[in-house]
N, C-alpha and C positions, 0 to 999 in steps of 0.2 A: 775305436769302438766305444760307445758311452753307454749300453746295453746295459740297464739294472734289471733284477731278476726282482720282481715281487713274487712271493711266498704264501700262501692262503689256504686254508678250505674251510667249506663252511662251519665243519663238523667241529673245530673250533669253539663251538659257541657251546656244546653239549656237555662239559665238564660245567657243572652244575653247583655254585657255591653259595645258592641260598640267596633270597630276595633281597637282602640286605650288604650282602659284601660289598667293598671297596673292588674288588676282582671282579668285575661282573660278567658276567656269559657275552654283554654285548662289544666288549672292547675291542676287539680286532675284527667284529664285522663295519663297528661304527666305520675305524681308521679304512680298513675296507672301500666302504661305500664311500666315502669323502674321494680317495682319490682315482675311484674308478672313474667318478663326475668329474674332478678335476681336469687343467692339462696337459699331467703328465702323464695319461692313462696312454698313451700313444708311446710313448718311448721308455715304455715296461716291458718287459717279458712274463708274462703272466705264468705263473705257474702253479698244479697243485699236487701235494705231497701224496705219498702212500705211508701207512703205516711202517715206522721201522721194525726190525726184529727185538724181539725181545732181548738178545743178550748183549743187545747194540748199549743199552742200560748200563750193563754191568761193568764199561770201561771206565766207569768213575763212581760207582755205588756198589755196594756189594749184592751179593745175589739174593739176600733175606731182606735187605730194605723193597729191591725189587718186587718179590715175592709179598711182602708186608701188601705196598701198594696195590698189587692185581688183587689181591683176596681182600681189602676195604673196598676196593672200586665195587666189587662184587654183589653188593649190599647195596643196604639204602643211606643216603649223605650221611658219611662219618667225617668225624674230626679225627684229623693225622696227626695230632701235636696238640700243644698247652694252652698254643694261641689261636690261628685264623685261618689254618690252611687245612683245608677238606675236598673230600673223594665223595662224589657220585656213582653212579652206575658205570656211567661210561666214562669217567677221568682216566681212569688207564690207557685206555686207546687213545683217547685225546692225548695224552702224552705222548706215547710212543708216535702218534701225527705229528707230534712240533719237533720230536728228535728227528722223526722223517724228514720233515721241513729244512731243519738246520744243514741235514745230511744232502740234500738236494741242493739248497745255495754251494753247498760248500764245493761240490759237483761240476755244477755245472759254471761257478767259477773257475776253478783250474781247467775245465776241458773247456773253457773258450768261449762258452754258449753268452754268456755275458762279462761286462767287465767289473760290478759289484753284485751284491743281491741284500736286501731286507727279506727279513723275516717275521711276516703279520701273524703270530700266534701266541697261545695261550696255552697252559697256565704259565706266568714266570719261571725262572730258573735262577738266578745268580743265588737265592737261599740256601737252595737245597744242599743238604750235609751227605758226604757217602754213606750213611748209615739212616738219618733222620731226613724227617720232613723239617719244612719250614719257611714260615715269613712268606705266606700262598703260594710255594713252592713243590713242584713235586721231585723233577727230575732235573739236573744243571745240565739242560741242552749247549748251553755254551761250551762248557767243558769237554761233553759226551764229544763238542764236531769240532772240538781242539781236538782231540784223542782221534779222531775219524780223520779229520786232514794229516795229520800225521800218520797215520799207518796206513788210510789206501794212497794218498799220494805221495808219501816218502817226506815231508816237511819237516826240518828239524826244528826252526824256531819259528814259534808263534806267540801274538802279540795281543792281550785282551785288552782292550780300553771299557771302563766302565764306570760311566757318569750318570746312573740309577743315584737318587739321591742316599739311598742307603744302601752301606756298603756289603759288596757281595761275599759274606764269609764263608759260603758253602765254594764258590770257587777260586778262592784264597786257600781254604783249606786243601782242596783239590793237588794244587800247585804248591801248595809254599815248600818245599823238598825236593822242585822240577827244575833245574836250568834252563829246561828247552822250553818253556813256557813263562811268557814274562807279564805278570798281572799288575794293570796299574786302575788305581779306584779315585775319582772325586767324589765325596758324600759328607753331607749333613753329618756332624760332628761336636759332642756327643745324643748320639739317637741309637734309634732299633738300626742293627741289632746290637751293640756295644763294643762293637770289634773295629779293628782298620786304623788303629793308630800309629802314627806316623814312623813312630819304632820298630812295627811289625814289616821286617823286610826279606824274610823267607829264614828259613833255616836250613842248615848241613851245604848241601849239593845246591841244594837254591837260595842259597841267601844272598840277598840283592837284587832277586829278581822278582820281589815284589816290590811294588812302588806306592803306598798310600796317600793321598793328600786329604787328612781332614780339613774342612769346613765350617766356621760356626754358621749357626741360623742368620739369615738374613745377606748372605752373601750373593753375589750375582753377575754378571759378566766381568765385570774387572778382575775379580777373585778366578773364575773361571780360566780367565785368557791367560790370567800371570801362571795359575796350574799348568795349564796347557804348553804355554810356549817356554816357560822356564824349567819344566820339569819333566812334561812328556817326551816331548821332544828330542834333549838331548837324548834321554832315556834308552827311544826309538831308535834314535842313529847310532849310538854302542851296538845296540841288540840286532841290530839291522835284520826282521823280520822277515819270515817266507809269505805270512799269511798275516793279514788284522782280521780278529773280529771284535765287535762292538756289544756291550749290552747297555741295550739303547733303550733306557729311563728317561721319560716325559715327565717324573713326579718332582723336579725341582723347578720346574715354574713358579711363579708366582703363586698363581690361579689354586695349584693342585692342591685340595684338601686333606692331606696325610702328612703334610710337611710345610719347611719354614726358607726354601730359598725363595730367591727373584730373578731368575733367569726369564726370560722372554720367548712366544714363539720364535723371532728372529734366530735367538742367540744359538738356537740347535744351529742353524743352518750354520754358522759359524764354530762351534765345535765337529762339525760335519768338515770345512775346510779343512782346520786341521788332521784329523784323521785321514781323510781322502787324499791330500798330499804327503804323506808319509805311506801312503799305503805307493803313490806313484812314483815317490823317490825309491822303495826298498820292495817292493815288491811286483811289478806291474800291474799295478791298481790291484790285486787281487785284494779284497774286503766284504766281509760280510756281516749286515749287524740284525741284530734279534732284539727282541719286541718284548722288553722286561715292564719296569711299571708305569704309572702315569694314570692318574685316577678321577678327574677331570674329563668325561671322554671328549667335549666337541674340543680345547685345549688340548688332551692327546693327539687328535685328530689332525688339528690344522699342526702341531709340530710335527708331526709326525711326517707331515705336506712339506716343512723345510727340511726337514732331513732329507726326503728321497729329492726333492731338487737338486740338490746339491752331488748327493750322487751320481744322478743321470746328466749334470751336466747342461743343469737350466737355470741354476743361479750361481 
């Protein structure tokens, strides 16, 4: 079965962060629309999410951040933090749509319906702090359907890979005390947010089960691949994983205006191999990855085109 699940709705676009953001309202209709025209529109499973419930939230935020969030949403565009991440009208639903999102890959991957799934939504996640906003973050959807595969379908270990060029502290901090969750990050080093060095390797009960590999600026497939196959890798095979998910960052391209690597469209599809074959040796392909930054959008767009190739088993 080579069945990838794409992830979408339109409503997406409605969390509202101002004319001006890097985050823009159109990012996940662009990626969207790109591979609906593409040719892998045929060998997707289309799918669109429902809101989750609210306290689906609170498996890795506490119940006042929660709370925080729905009563700004409620208003007109506030700033949630110091820096660049704000609430609209309707950001709250928009959220709880992408935790719905994640919750549905994650679904209908173990019940069979397909054999990976991407997830085209918005706003990011790998920022967000159990307490605080941040770094255009609301909710750490990744986390929230770590926690959700784990508890409706019994998973003990699960396995985050995260090659957002900036490193995800809000799901670092998440985990770093967890054994059963094993967080490994490549990222732009030192940048936003100032965390992720290569010392930071979990603490108590989890330590060692985080895995950071900084990067200085300017680095790019070589740097990449030697991460990847010298360090994920084994990594992987220790942990021997139930489940992979991905937060799957376009913003170390070259192109992407927020940052300083040289990664290439290609070279996702190539971080894509690896992952995909780790996910086939230790888990039955079971893999789901989400749709963190990348700012750049027609470059989001076509990497974004190498990544689900490689998923579904076109390149």
């Amino acid at each position: 079965m080579e069945t990838t699940a794409f992830v979408y709705h339109p409503d997406y676009e409605l969390h509202d962060t101002g004319p001006w953001h890097p985050e823009t309202s159109r990012r996940a209709r662009i990626v969207q629309e790109r591979i609906r025209a593409s040719e892998l529109k045929d060998h997707l499973l289309w799918l669109e999410p429902e809101e989750a419930e609210p306290l689906c939230v609170e498996k890795c935020h506490t119940p006042a951040y929660r709370r925080f969030v729905e009563e700004s949403s409620g208003q007109k565009r506030t700033q949630l933090d110091a820096g660049d991440t704000w609430a609209s009208p309707e950001s709250y639903r928009v959220a709880l749509l992408a935790i719905g999102g994640v919750m549905m890959a994650v679904d209908s991957v173990m019940e069979g319906r397909c054999r990976n799934g991407f997830v085209c939504s918005r706003p990011p996640g790998h920022h967000a702090r159990p307490e605080a906003a941040m770094g255009f973050c609301l909710f750490d959807q990744i986390a929230i359907a770590a926690r959700y595969a784990q508890e409706k379908h019994g998973l003990e270990r699960i396995l985050i890979i995260d090659w957002d060029v900036h490193h995800g502290n809000g799901t670092e901090e998440i985990f770093y005390q967890d054994p059963s969750v094993f967080y490994f990050s490549t990222h732009q080093h030192p940048f936003y947010p100032g965390t992720g060095a290569a010392n930071d390797t979990g603490k108590g009960a989890g330590a060692g089960f985080t895995l950071n590999v900084p990067l200085p600026a300017g680095c790019g497939l070589i740097e990449y691949r030697d991460a990847f196959q010298n360090q994920l890798v084994p990594a992987a095979n220790r942990f021997k994983p139930d489940l992979i998910l991905v937060s799957a960052g376009f913003d170390a391209h070259r192109e992407d205006p927020l940052a300083g690597m040289h990664l290439e469209d290609e070279d996702f599809a190539e971080l894509t191999h690896y992952v995909r074959n780790l996910a086939e040796e230790h888990c039955q392909g079971r893999l789901v990855s989400i749709l963190e930054g990348g700012y750049n959008l027609q470059v989001l767009a076509r990497s974004v085109e190498k990544h689900l190739a490689v998923l579904c088993g076109q390149a």
